[in-house]
C-alpha positions in Angstrom: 0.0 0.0 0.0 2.8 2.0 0.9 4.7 1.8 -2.5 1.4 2.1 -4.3 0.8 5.8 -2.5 4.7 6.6 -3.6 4.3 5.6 -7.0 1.2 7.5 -7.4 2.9 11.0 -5.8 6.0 10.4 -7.3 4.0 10.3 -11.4 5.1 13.0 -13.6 1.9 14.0 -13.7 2.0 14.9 -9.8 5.3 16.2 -10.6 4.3 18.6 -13.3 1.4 19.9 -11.6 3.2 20.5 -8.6 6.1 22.4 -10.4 3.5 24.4 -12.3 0.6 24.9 -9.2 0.5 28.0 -9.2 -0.7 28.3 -13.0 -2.8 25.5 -11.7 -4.7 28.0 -9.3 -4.6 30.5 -11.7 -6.8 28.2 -14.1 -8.8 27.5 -11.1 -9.8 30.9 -10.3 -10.8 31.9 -13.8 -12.8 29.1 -14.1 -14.3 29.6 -10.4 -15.2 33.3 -11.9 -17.1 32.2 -15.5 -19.5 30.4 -13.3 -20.3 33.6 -11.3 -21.7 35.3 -14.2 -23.9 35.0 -17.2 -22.0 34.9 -19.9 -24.2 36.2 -22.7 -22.4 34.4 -26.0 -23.7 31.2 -24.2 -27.2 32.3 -24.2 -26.6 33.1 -27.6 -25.5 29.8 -28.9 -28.4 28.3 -26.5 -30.8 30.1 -28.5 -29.5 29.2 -31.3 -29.9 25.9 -31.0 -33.2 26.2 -29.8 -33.9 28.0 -33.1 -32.6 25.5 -35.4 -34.6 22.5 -33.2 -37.6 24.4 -33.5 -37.0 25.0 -36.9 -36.3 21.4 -37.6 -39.7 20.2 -35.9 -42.2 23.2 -36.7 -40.9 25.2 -39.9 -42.9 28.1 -40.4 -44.8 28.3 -37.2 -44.7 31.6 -34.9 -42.8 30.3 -32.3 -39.7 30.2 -34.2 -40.5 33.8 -35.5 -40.4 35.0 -32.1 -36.9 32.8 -31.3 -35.4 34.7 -34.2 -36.2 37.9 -32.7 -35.3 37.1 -29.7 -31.8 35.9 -31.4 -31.3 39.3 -32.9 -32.3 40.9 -29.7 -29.7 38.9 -27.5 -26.4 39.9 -30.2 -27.1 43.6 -29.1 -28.0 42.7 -25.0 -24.6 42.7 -23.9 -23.7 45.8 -25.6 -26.3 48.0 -24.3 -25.9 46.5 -20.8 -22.6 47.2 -21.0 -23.2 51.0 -22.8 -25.5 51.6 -19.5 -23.7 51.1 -17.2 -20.4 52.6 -18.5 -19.9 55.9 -16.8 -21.5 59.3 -18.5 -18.1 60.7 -18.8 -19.9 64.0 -19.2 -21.7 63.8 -15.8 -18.8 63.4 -14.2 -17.0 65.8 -15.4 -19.4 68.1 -14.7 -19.5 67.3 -10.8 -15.5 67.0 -10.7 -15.8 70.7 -12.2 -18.6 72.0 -9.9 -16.3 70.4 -6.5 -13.1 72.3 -7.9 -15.4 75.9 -8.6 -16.5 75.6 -5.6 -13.1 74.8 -3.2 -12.0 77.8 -5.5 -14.8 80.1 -3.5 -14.4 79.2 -0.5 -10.8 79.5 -0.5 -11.3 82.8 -1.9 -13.9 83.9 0.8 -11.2 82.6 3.2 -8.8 84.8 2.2 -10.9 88.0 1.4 -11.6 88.0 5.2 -9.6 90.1 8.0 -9.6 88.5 11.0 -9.3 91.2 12.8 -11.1 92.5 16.2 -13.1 95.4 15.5 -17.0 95.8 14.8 -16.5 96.3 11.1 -13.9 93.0 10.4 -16.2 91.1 12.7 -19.5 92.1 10.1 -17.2 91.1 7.2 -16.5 87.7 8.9 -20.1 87.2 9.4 -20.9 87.6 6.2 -18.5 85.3 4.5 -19.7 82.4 6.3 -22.9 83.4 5.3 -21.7 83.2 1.6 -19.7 80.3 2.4 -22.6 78.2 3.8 -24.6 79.4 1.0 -22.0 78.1 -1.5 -21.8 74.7 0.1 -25.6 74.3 0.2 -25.6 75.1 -3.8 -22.8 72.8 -4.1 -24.7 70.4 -2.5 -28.0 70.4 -4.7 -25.9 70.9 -7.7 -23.9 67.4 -7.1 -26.9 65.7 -5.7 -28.9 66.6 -9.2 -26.3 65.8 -11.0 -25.2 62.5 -9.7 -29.0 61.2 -9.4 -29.3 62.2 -13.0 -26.5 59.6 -14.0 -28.2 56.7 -12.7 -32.1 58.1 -13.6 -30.7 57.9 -16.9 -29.2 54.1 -16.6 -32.5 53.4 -14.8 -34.5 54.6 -17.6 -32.8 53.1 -20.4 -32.4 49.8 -18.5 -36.4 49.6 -17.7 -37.3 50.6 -21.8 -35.0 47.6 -22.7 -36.4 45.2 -19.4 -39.7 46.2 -21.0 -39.0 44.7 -24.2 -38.5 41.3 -22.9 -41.3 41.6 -20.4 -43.9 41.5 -24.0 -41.8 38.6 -25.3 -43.2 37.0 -22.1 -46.5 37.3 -23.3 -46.1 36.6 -26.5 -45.0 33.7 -25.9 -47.5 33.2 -23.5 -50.1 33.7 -26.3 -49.0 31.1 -28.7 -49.1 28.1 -26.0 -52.6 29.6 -25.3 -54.7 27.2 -27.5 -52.5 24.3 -27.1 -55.0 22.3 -25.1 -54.3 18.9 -24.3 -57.7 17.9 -23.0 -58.5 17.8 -26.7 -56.5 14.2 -26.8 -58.4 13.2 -23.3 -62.0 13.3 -24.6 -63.9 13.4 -27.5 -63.4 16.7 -28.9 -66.5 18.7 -30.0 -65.1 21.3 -32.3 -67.4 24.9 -33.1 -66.7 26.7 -36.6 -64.2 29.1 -34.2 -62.3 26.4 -32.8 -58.1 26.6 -33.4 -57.1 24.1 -35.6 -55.4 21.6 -33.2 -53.2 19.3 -35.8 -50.4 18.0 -33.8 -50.1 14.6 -32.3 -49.4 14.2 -27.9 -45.7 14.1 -29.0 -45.6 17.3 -31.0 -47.6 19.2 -28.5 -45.2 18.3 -25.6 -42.2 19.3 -27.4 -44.1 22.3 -28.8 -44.5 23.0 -25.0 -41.4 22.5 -23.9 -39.5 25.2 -26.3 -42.4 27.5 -25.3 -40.8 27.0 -21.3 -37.0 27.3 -22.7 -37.9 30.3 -24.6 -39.6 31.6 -21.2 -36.1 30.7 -19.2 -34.0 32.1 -21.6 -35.3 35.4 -21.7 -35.4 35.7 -17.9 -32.0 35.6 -18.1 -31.5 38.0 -20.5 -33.8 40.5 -18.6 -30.8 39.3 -15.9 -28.0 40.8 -17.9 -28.6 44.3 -16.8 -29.4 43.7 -13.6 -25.3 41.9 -13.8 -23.8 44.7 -15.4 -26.5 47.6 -13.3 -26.9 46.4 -9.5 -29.7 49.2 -9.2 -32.3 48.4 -6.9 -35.5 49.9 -9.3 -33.5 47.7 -12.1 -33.2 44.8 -9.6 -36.9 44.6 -8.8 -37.6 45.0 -12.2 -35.8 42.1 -13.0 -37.2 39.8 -10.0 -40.4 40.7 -11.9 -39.5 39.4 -15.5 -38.2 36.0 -13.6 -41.6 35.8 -11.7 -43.6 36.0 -14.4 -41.7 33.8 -16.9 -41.8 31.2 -13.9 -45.4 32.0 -13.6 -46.3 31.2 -17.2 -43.7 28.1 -17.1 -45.4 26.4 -14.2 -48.9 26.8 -16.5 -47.3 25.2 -19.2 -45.7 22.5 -17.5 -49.3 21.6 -16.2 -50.1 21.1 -19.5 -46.8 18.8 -20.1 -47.7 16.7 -17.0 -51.7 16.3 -18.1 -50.1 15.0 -21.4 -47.5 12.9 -20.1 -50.3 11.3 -17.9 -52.9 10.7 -20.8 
């Protein structure tokens, strides 16, 4: 047992790792990152392939109109998430200018005063700390406006793109809507309005099932800016996509399990 353990350490494969661990841990860490965010050319390829299997099993039909949309929407996500939240270059400049105008006043209300006893210096003191304050208080509202208006902006343009997939949701939602599957349970009694229901158990289920992938996969898209914009408005916003996709997933899967179970 002994000389088995030896042998084992003693491999040049133990050997080279060991002269060569602390690329090893290197590797280790990068990989330990990738999993703690989404990387968006993976959804990408996912959706994809979804597009191509659903292109493969129902050409033509709407659900793989909306998965090429929602292709073309993902190849621009990461770039506007990114182009949010990237700094407004000009906003900032603006408050670094405002901070340095108004050190410059102060310091110059600092030195205009004579502090000096007397009725007359002790008026003029008064009344550069009057100016003072009042400078600081305008400084004050100036940089508050200014860096609120930075991230109302990144909030804005981050909800008007959340938005987007939030009416994917639905639409999706929409064309699962007449996919009944009580129609293979019973006798079906169709009227002159009924949907045309054409597709065997089979069909329907994996019709189903890329309705729920499509559902998932935008959630996480809707998750992207949330990654790249930890704001709490864009946060919630987010929670709200992911409840409703897994809202309108669990109906679906309903309909998966009455079908499995027919």
């Amino acid at each position: 047992m002994t000389i088995l353990s030896w042998n084992v350490l003693s491999s040049p494969s133990i050997k080279y790792f060991r002269r060569n661990r602390r690329c090893g841990l290197e590797f280790l860490a990068k990989a330990a990152v990738s999993y703690q965010t989404l990387d968006v050319e993976a959804i990408l390829e996912t959706l994809r392939r979804l597009e191509r299997r659903i292109s493969e099993r129902f050409p033509g039909s709407g659900l793989l109109s909306i998965c090429h949309e929602l292709v073309s929407l993902t190849e621009d996500v990461q770039q506007r998430a990114k182009a949010i939240a990237a700094p407004n270059i000009a906003l900032r400049a603006a408050v670094y200018i405002i901070i340095v105008a108004g050190v410059v006043g102060l310091l110059i209300i600092a030195f205009a005063v004579k502090f000096q006893i007397g009725s007359a210096e002790l008026l003029s003191v008064l009344q550069a700390v009057e100016a003072a304050a009042n400078i600081v208080v305008l400084l004050g509202a100036a940089l508050f406006f200014l860096i609120s208006l930075e991230t109302r902006l990144k909030r804005n343009r981050s909800l008007r793109d959340l938005h987007v997939f939030r009416s994917i949701a639905h639409v999706i939602d929409m064309h699962q809507l007449t996919k009944d599957p009580s129609s293979f349970l019973a006798a079906e009694c169709a009227t002159a309005s009924s949907p045309q229901r054409t597709m065997t158990p089979f069909e329907l289920t994996r019709y189903l099932d890329y309705c729920t992938e499509m559902l998932s996969l935008t959630s996480k898209l809707a998750a992207v800016y949330a990654q790249n914009l930890p704001d709490p408005v864009v946060i919630d916003a987010v929670n709200e996509i992911e409840s409703l996709t897994t809202n309108l997933s669990q109906k679906i899967w309903q309909k998966i399990t009455i079908l499995d179970e027919s």
